[in-house]
Structure formats: C-alpha cells, structure tokens
C-alpha positions in Angstrom: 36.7 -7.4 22.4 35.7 -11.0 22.2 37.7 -13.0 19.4 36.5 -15.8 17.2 36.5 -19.3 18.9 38.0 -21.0 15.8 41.3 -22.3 16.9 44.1 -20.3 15.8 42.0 -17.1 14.5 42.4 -14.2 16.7 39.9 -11.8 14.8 36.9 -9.6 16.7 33.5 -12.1 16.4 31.1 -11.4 14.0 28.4 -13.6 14.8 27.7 -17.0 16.4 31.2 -16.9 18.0 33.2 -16.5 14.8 34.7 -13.9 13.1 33.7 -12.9 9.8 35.3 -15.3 7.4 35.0 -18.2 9.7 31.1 -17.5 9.6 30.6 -16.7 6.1 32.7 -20.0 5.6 30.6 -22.4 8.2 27.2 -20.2 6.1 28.5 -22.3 2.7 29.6 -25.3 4.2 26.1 -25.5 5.9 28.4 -26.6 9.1 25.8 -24.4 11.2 23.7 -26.5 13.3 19.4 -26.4 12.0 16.8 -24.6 14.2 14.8 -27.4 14.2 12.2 -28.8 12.3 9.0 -27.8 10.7 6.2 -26.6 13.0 3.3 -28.9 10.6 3.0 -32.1 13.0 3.7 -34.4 9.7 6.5 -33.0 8.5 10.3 -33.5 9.3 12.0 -31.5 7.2 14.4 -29.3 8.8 13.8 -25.1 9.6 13.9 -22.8 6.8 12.2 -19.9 7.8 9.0 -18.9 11.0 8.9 -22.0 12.3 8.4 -23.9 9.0 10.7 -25.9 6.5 10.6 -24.3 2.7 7.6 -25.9 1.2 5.4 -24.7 3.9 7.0 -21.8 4.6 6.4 -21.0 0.7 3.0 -22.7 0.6 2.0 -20.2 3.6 3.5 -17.3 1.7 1.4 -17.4 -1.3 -1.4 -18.2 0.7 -2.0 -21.6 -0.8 -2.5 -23.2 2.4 -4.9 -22.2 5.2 -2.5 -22.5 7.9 -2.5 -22.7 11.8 -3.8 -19.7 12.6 -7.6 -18.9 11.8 -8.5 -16.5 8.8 -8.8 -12.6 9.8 -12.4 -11.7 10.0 -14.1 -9.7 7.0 -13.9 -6.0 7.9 -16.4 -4.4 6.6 -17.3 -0.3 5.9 -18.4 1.4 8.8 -21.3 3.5 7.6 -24.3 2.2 9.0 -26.3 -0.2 6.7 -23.1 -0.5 4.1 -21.7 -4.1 3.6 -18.7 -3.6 1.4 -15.5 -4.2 2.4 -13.2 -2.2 4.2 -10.6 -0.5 2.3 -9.0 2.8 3.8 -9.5 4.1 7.5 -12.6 1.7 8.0 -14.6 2.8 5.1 -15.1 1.3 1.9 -13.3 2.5 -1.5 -17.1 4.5 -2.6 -17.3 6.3 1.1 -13.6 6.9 1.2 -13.6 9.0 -1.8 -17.0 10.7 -0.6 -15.0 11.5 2.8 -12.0 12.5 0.5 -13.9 14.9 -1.6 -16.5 16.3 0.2 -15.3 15.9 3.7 -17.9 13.6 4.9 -20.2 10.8 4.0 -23.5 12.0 1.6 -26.6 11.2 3.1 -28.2 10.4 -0.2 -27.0 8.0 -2.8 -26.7 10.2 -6.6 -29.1 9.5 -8.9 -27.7 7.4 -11.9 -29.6 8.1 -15.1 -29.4 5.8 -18.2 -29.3 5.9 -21.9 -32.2 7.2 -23.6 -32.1 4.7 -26.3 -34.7 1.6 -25.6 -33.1 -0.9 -24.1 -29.8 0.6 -23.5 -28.8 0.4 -19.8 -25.5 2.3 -20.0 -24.9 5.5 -18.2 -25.8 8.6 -19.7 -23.1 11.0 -20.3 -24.5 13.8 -22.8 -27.8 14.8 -23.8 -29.0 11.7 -22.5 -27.2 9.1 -24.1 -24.2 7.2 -23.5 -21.1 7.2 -25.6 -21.8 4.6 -27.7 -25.1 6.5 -29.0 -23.9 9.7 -28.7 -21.9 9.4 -31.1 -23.7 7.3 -33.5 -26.5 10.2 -33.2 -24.0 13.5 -33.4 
C-alpha cells in the first residue's frame, strides 16, 4: 500500500500521490499543476478540457466553431439513385421504414392522389378530398 506523500499523513493514496482529503483539498485550492495550454495557436489560456481552454472547448461543443479537424462527409441513403440523407443503418428515414415494414425496399414509389377540389393540392384522404373539404362537403 502506497501512502500519501503529504508530510505527516500516513493515509492509502487516492490519486496523484495523495490521499483522499489531501487531493480533494489541493482540487479547491487549485494547488494542482495545469495540463497545459489551449491547443488553438492564438490562445494562451490554460487546459480545461481535450486539449482546449473553456471557451473553445465550449465553442467546439456547441458546434459554433469549425474546428481543427475537417467536417464528416454527407452520408447519404444507399438505395441506388436516392440522395437523402442517411439516417438509420445507411438508409434514409422514407426507406428505413419501407425496410421496417415490408422487409425490403419497394421498387415503385406510391401513387399520391390529391384533393378533388380545383386548385386544392392537399392529399386526399376520403372520397377524394382532403380534410379540410371533406368536411366542409359531409
């Protein structure tokens, strides 16, 4: 058993060399030497947390800033001809639910039919009209 390396305490380590108290005592003090300093070539501010000081280490978190690394390529659905993106198990959200219910992809795209009032271009739902109409008509 190692002990902490504070003289005078003769309590198991806890981390960094020190036992328990000692730590959580050097943690509020801020008598812990810094990691370093931010990883952004103009800034000196000292380490707060994967490789960056707070602001851009923050900035970087809410994605304000386009950082270091380059942006992830667009993924998109892979069913041949499809450009949407890609949501779940490399399909997009409309053939991911096709996969989901029917088991597979369908090879032809549904019909949508439209509102038989004149210029109406809502989706039919009943007898040929759309909500709205079908119930201003029933």
């Amino acid at each position: 058993m190692t002990i902490c390396k504070e003289e005078g305490c003769n309590s198991k380590q806890h981390a960094k060399g020190l036992c328990n108290t000692h730590y959580q005592k050097s943690r509020r003090n801020s008598l812990h030497t810094s990691r370093g300093i931010c990883s952004v070539d103009t800034c000196n501010l000292p380490h707060y947390a994967k490789g960056y000081c707070n602001k851009h280490y923050q900035s970087r978190r809410m994605a304000k800033i386009v950082g270091d690394k380059p942006p992830k390529p667009r993924k998109v659905c892979k069913v041949e001809g499809c450009q949407l993106d890609h949501r779940v198990k490399g399909y997009c959200r409309k053939h991911y639910y096709q996969v989901k219910k029917h088991g597979r992809v369908l090879d032809k795209v549904l019909k949508v039919d439209y509102c038989i009032i004149e210029g109406c271009h809502r989706v039919r739902e009943a007898k040929g009209y759309c909500p709205k109409h079908y119930q201003r008509v029933h």
